[in-house]
VOBAPA-342368 format. One line per 10 residues: number of its first residue (from 1); for each residue x, y, z of C-alpha. Coordinates in steps of 0.25 Angstrom, whole numbers, plus 5000, padded with zeros to 4 digits. Layout:
REM residues N
NUM) X,Y,Z ~ ...
//
This chain:
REM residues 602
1) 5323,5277,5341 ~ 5309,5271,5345 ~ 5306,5256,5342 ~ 5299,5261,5329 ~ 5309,5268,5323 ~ 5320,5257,5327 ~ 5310,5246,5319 ~ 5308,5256,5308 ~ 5323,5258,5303 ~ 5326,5253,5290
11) 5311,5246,5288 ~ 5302,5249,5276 ~ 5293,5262,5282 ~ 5281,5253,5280 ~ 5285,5241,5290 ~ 5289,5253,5297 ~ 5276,5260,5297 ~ 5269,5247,5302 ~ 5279,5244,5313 ~ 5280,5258,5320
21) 5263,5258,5319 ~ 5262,5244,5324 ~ 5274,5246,5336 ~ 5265,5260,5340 ~ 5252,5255,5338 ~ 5254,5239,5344 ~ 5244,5241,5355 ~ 5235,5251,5348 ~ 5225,5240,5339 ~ 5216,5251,5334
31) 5230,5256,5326 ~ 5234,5241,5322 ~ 5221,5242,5315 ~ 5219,5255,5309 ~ 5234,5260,5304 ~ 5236,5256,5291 ~ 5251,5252,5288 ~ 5256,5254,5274 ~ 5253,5244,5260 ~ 5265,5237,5262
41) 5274,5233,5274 ~ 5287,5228,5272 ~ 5290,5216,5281 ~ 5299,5218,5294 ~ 5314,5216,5293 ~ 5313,5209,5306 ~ 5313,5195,5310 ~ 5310,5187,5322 ~ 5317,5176,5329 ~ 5304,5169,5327
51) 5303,5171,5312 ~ 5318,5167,5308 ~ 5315,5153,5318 ~ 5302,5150,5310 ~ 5304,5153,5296 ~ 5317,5144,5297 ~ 5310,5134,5304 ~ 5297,5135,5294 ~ 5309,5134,5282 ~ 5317,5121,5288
61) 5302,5114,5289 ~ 5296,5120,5277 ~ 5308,5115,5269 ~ 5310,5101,5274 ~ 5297,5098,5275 ~ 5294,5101,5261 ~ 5305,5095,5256 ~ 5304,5082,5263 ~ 5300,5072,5251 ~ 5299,5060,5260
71) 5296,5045,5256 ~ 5282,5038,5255 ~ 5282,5036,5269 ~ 5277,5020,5274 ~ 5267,5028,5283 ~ 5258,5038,5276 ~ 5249,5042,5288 ~ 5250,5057,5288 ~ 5255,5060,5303 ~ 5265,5048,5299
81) 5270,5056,5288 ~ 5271,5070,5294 ~ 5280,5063,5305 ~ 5290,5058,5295 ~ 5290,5072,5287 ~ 5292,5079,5301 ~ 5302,5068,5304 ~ 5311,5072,5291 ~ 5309,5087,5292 ~ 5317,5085,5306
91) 5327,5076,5300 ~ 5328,5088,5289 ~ 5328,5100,5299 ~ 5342,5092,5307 ~ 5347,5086,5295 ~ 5343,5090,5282 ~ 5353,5082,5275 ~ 5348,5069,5278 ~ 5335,5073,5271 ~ 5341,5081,5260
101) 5349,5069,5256 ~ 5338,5060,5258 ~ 5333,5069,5247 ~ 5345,5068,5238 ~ 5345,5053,5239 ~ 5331,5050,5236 ~ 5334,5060,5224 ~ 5346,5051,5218 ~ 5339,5038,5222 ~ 5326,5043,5214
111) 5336,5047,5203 ~ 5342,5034,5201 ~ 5329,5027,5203 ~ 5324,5035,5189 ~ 5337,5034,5180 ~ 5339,5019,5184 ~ 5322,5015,5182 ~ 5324,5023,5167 ~ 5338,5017,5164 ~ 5328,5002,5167
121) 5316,5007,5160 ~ 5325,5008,5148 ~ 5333,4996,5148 ~ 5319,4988,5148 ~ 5315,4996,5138 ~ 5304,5003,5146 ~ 5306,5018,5138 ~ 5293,5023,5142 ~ 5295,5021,5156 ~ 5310,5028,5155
131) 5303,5039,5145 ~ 5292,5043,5152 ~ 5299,5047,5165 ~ 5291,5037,5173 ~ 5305,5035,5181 ~ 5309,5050,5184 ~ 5314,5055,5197 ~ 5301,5056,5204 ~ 5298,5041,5202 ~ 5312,5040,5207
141) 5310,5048,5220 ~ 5294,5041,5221 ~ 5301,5027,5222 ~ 5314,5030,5232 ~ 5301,5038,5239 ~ 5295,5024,5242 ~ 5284,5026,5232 ~ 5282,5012,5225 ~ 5276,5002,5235 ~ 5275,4988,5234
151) 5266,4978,5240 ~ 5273,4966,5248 ~ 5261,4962,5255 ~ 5261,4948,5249 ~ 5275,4946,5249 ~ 5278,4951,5263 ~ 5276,4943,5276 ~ 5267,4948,5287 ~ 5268,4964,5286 ~ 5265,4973,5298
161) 5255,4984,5299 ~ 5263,4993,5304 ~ 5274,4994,5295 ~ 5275,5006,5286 ~ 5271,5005,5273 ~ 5281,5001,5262 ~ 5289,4994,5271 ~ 5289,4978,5271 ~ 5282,4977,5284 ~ 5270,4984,5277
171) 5271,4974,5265 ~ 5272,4985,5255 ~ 5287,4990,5250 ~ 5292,5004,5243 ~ 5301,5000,5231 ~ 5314,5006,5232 ~ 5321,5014,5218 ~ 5330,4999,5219 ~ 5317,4993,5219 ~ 5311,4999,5208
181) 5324,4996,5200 ~ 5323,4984,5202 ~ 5310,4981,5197 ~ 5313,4989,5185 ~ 5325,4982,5183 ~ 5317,4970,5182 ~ 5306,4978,5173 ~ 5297,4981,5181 ~ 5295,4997,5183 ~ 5285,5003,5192
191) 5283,5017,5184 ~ 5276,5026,5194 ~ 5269,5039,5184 ~ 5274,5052,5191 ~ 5259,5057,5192 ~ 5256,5048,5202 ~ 5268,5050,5211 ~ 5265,5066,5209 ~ 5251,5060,5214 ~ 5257,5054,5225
201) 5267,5065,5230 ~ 5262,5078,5239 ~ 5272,5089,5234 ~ 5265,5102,5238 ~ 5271,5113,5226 ~ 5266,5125,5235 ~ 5271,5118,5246 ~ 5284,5118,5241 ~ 5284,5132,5236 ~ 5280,5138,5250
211) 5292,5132,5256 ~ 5301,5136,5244 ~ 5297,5151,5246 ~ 5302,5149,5262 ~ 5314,5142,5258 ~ 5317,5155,5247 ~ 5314,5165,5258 ~ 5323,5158,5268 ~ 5333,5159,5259 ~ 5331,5171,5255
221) 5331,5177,5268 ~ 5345,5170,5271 ~ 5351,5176,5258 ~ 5345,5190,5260 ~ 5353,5190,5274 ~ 5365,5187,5271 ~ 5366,5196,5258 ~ 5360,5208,5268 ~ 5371,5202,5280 ~ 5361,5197,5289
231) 5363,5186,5298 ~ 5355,5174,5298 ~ 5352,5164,5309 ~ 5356,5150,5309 ~ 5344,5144,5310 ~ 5342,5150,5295 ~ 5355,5147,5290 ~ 5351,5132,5295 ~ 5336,5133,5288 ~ 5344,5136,5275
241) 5351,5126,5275 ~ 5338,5116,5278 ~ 5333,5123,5266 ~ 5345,5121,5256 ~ 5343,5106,5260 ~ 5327,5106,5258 ~ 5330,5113,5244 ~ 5339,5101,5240 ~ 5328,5090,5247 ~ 5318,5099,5237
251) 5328,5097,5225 ~ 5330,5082,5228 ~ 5316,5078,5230 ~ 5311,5087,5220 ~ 5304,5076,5212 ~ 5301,5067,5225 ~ 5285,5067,5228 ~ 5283,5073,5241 ~ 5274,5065,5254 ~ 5270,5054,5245
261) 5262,5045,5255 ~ 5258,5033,5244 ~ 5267,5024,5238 ~ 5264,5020,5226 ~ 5260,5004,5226 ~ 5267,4995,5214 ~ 5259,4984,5209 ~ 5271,4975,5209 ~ 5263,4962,5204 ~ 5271,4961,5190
271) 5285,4959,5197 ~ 5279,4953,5212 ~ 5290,4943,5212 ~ 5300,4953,5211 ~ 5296,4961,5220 ~ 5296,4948,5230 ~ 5310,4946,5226 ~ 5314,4960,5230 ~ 5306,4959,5245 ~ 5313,4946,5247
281) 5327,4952,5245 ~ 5325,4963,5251 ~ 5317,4959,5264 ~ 5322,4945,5265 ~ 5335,4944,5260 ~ 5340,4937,5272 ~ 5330,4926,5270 ~ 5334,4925,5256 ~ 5346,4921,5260 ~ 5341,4908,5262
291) 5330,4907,5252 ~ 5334,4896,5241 ~ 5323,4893,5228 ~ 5323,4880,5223 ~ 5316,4877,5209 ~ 5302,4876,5210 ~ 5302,4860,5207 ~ 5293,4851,5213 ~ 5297,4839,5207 ~ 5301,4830,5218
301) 5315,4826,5208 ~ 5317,4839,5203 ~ 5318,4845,5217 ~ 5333,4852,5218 ~ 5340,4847,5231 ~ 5336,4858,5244 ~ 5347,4864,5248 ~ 5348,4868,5263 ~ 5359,4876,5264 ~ 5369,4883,5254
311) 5383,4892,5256 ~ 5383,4905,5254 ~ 5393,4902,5242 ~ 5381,4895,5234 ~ 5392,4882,5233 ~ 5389,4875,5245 ~ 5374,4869,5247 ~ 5371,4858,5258 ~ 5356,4852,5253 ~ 5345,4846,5262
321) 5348,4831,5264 ~ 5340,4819,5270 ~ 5344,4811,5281 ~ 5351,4800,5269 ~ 5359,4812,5264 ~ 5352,4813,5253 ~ 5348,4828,5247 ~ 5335,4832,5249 ~ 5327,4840,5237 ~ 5319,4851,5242
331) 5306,4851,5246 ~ 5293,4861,5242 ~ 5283,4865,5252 ~ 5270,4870,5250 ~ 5266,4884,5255 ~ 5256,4880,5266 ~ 5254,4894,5271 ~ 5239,4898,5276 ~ 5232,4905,5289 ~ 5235,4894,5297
341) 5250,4892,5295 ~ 5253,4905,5289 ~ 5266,4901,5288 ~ 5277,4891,5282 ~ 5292,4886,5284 ~ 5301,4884,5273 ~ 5312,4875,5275 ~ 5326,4871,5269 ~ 5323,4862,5260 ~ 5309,4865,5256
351) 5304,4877,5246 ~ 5292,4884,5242 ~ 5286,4880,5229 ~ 5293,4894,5224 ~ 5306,4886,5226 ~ 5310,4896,5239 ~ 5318,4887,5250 ~ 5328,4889,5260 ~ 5343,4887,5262 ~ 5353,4890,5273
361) 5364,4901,5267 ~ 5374,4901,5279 ~ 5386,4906,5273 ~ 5400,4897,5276 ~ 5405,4913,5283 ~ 5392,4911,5293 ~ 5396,4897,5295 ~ 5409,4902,5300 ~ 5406,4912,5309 ~ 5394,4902,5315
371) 5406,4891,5318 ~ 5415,4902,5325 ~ 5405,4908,5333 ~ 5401,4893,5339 ~ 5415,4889,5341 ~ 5420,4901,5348 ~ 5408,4897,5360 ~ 5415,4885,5368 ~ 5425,4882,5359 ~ 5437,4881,5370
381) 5427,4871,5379 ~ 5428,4861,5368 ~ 5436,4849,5365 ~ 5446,4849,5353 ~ 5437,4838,5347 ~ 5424,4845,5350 ~ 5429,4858,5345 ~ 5432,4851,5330 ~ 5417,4842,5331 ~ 5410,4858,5336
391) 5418,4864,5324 ~ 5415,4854,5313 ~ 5401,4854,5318 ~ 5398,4869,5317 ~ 5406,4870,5303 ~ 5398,4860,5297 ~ 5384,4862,5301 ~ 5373,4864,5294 ~ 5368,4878,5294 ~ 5355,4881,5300
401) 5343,4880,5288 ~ 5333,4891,5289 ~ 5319,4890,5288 ~ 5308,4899,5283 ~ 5295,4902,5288 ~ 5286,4907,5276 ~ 5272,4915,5276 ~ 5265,4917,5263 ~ 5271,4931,5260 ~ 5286,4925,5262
411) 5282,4912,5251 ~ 5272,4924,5240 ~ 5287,4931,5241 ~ 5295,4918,5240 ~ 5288,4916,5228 ~ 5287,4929,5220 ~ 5305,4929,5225 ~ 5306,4916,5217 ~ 5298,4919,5205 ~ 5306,4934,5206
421) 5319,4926,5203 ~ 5314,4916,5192 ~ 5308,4929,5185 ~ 5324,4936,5186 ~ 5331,4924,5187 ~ 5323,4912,5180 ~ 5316,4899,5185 ~ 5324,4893,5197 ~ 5331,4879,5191 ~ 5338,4876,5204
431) 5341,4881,5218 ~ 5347,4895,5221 ~ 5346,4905,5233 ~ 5339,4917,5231 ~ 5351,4924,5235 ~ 5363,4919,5226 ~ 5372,4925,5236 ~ 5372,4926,5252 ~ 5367,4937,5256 ~ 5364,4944,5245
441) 5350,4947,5239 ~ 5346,4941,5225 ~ 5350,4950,5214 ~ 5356,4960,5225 ~ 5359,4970,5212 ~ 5345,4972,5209 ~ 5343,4977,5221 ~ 5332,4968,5226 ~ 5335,4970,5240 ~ 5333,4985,5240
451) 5320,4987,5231 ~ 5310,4992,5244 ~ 5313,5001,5255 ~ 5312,4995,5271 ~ 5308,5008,5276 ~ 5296,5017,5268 ~ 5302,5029,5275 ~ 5310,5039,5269 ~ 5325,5036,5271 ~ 5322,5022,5265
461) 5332,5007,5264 ~ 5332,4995,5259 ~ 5340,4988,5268 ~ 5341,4982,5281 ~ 5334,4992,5291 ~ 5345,4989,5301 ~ 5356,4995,5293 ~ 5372,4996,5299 ~ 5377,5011,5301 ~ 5389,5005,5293
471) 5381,5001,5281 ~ 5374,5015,5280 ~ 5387,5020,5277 ~ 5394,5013,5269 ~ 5379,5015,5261 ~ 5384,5031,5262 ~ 5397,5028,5258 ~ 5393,5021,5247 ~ 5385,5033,5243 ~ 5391,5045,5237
481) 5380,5054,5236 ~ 5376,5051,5251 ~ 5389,5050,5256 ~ 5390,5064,5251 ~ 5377,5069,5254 ~ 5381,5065,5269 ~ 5393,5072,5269 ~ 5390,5084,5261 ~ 5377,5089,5267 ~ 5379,5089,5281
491) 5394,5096,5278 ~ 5384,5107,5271 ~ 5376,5108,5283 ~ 5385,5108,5294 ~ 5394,5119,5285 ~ 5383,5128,5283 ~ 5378,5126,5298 ~ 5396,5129,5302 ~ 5396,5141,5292 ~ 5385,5147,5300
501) 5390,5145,5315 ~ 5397,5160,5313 ~ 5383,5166,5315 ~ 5378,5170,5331 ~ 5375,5160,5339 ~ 5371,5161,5352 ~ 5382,5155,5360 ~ 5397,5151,5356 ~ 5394,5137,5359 ~ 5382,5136,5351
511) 5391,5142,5340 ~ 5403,5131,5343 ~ 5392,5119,5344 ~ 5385,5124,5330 ~ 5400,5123,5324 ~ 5401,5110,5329 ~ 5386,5105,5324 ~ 5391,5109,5309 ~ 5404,5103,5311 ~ 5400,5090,5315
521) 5387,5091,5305 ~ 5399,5091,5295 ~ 5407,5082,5299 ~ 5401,5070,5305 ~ 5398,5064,5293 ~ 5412,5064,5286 ~ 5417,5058,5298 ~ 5408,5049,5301 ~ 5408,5042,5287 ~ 5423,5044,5288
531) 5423,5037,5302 ~ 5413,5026,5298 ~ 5421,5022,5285 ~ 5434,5022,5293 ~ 5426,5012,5301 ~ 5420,5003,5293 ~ 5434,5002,5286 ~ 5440,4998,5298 ~ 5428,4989,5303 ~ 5432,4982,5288
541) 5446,4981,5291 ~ 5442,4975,5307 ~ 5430,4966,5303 ~ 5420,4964,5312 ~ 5418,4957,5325 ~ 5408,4946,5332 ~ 5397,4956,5334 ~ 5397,4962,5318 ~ 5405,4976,5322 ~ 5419,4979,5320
551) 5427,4987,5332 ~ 5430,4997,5320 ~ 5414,4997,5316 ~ 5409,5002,5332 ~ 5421,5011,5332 ~ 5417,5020,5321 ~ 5402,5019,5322 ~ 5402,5024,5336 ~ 5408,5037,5333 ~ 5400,5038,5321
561) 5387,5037,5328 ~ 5393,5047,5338 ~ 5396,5057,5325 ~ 5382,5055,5321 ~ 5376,5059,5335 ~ 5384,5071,5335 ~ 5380,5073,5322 ~ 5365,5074,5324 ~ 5367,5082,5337 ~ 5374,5093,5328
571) 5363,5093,5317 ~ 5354,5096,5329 ~ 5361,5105,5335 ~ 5362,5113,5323 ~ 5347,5113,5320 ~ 5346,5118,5335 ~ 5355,5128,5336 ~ 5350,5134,5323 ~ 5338,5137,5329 ~ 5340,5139,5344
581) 5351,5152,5337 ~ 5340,5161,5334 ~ 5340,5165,5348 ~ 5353,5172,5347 ~ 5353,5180,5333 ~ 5359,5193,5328 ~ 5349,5204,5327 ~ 5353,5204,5310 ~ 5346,5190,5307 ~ 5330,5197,5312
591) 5332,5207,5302 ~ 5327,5204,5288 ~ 5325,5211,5275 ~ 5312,5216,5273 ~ 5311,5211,5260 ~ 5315,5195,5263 ~ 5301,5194,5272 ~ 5293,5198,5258 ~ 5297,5183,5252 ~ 5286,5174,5256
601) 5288,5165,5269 ~ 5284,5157,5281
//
């Protein structure tokens, strides 16, 4: 049998017609030209290496890319932008998971965000705004996207060109859903109309549809070869399950407006102070710890005694005394702040016509651990009677009293915090902290110290930006949804990926390390989470040491970042392998039906 007659068996008798005419005429040009093949050739029911590495390659990026529903990012140059969408479609193509619940998060936050602003809007008694739908899950997924800005110029010191926008550096801030809850709890509502924020976003229908029509052909082709018992490559079982992840990103940020680049700005003058109040215990909560408001009396015999230091327990004051004993009352400075000396130093004792002063806050369990520390250095080399005088004199000393140094935005802020309280709380008729309470922020369960987000990117916090491994997962395990989320998906994804390691590979090793990939995609995160809670238990149990870290706590965390390593080494190795297989395939997976190649593709 010739090569003609081998490439016609079983092919449609015009695909056959073309094929044998082109292989006998493929170096006579005047017969390419002038033989005429019939009206209609059927397509061949072979495939190439080349055509199975592209088309799942085109899918993977097609389908990420399109899905990706990404924040309003703090840079909008173009280039800038492209970058952080190429950036994601990597962090999809090793681990989709991460992205898809990223997705499902944003979905269950803008949920919330809506049912909690219309629950408000008719507590107040604002119907129209509940009625009308001005808080559906689109404003819901426009606000956790960062798309409400506020100004901060005024209020916040020195900002730096270079930071991105709507972080505090730039002096403009993206209100978080616990933000705009907070205002609305208080009556004020920033309604956005959903025209505009269709305005705003760049979702491409036709776009959309052309990636939909790969993604059905994809799948049909898969389904078409297992019913006909074809085989299939890994490196499209692994693009199926990309796709299955992209179609649940698509579902989950169905209403999310796509490459928005402009926040929209919030004239925020009605309910400045508040917003003041929330930047203070957001960004300065450390410094509030020791800001105390006095009345704003000037009256030289009205003036309340100053206060210098306080206990932690609100029972124990020491006040600023002169050298007769006698208790000083506290003194109010003028704001002398120009181009020349464009700064000013508050100190304990005095306060700014606002009533804003300072106070020491050393609490007695600091005290403690300051007097240990000292008496541990030296203490064998001293005398019996000098070891009682050191004692007493470290257990009774004053604390150290802070000092502030102020520039115009830090007293515009002070200000607007002060009149924020009186408005909530009522004129101030004597001296109290602006946090009740050590260490924690005023009127902690409105959330004030979570209304903007620190990082204007897309996996955005609210707070510190050094945060402990430890905390983030006692955040998970607090979490149902993303506890299970962590665990459930990548169990999905390393079982489909182990179910998969029967098909040909080209070497048993490669085979016997594919095995181990999917195991250890589904098993790292049970055990880690398993090994972390034992360890934070025990590190409970033990306390901690000089340093802050307990035996127990370095114990467990050690083989937890290992666990981690290996982990991403695994989701590499399968993205890999997937496509480095191709070049060891059964002769079944380059034949195709005829038929499939009809559905419209790339």
């Amino acid at each position: 049998m010739d090569n003609t007659s081998a490439l016609a068996e079983g092919q449609p008798s015009s695909l056959y017609f073309v094929q044998s005419q082109i292989f006998n005429n493929s170096r006579n040009t005047t017969a390419l030209k002038t033989i005429i093949a019939p009206s209609f050739v059927a397509s061949p029911e072979l495939r190439g290496t080349l055509t199975i590495l592209w088309s799942c390659i085109i899918t993977l990026i097609a389908c990420i890319y399109t899905a990706l529903h990404l924040n309003v990012p703090g840079e909008t140059g173009k280039f800038k932008a492209l970058a952080t969408k190429g950036k994601w479609v990597l962090i999809g193509l090793i681990a989709p998971e991460v992205v898809l619940y990223l997705a499902c998060s944003q979905f269950l936050e803008a949920r919330r965000l809506a049912n909690e602003l219309n629950r408000i809007a008719l507590e107040r008694g604002e119907e129209k705004l509940a009625n009308n739908s001005a808080f559906d899950i689109k404003y819901g997924f426009f606000v956790v996207m960062g798309g409400l800005e506020i100004s901060a110029k005024d209020i916040v010191r020195s900002t730096w060109r270079d930071s991105p926008r709507g972080t505090l550096g730039s002096g403009s801030l993206r209100l978080t859903p616990n933000g705009v809850l907070q205002l609305a709890s208080l009556g004020y509502f920033v309604p956005v109309p959903r025209s505009k924020i269709d305005d705003k976003s760049k979702a491409d229908v036709v776009q959309k549809c052309l990636v939909m029509m790969q993604v059905v052909w994809m799948a049909t082709q898969c389904i078409v070869r297992k019913v006909y018992g074809l085989p299939l490559s890994l490196l499209e079982v692994h693009t199926m399950v990309h796709v299955f992840c992209a179609l649940l990103m698509y579902l989950f940020w169905m209403e999310k407006p796509l490459d928005m680049h402009d926040p929209e700005v919030v004239n925020s003058e009605e309910y400045e102070d508040i917003v003041a109040l929330m930047i203070q215990e957001q960004f300065h909560d450390k410094e509030s710890d020791e800001i105390i408001i006095y009345p704003k009396s000037h009256n030289v015999r009205t003036r309340p005694p100053a206060i210098k230091w306080i206990h932690s327990s609100n029972a124990e004051k020491l006040y600023v005394t002169a050298e007769n004993g006698k208790v000083k009352a506290v003194k109010y400075v003028p704001m002398e702040i120009d181009q020349k000396q464009p700064t000013m130093l508050l100190n304990v004792g005095e306060a700014l016509d606002c009533g804003v002063s300072l106070v020491s806050r050393m609490s007695s369990f600091e005290r403690e651990e300051f007097r240990e520390r000292v008496v541990r250095q030296g203490y064998e080399y001293l005398s019996t009677d000098d070891r009682e005088r050191w004692e007493l004199k470290i257990w009774y000393s004053e604390p150290t009293l802070p000092s502030c140094e102020l520039q115009r935005p830090d007293i515009t802020r002070l200000e607007r915090v002060v009149a924020a309280i009186e408005r909530i709380d009522g004129p101030v008729h004597k001296a109290e902290l602006l946090h009740p309470e050590h260490r924690e922020p005023r009127f902690a369960k409105e959330h004030y110290h979570e209304s903007f987000s620190r990082s204007a990117g897309n996996i955005q916090y609210t707070g510190e930006s050094q945060m402990d491994p430890e905390d983030i997962v006692m955040f998970i395990f607090n979490s149902k949804v993303l506890l299970v989320l962590l665990l459930a998906l990548p169990a999905v994804y390393g079982g489909i990926h182990f179910i998969v390691s029967n098909f040909d590979f080209p070497s048993p090793l490669e085979r016997f390390l594919w095995r181990i990939a999917a195991i250890d995609i589904v098993a790292t995160m049970p055990v880690f989470f398993a090994l972390t809670w034992i360890g934070h238990f025990l590190s409970g149990c033990f306390g901690e040491d000089d340093e802050g870290d307990c035996l127990c706590s370095v114990s467990y965390k050690f083989p937890g970042h290992v666990l981690l390593f290996g982990y991403i080494l695994c989701r590499l190795y399968i993205v890999i392998e997937s496509f480095v297989s191709l070049r060891y395939l059964p002769i079944g997976v380059f034949w195709t039906p005829s038929w499939i190649q009809m559905i419209p593709h790339i």
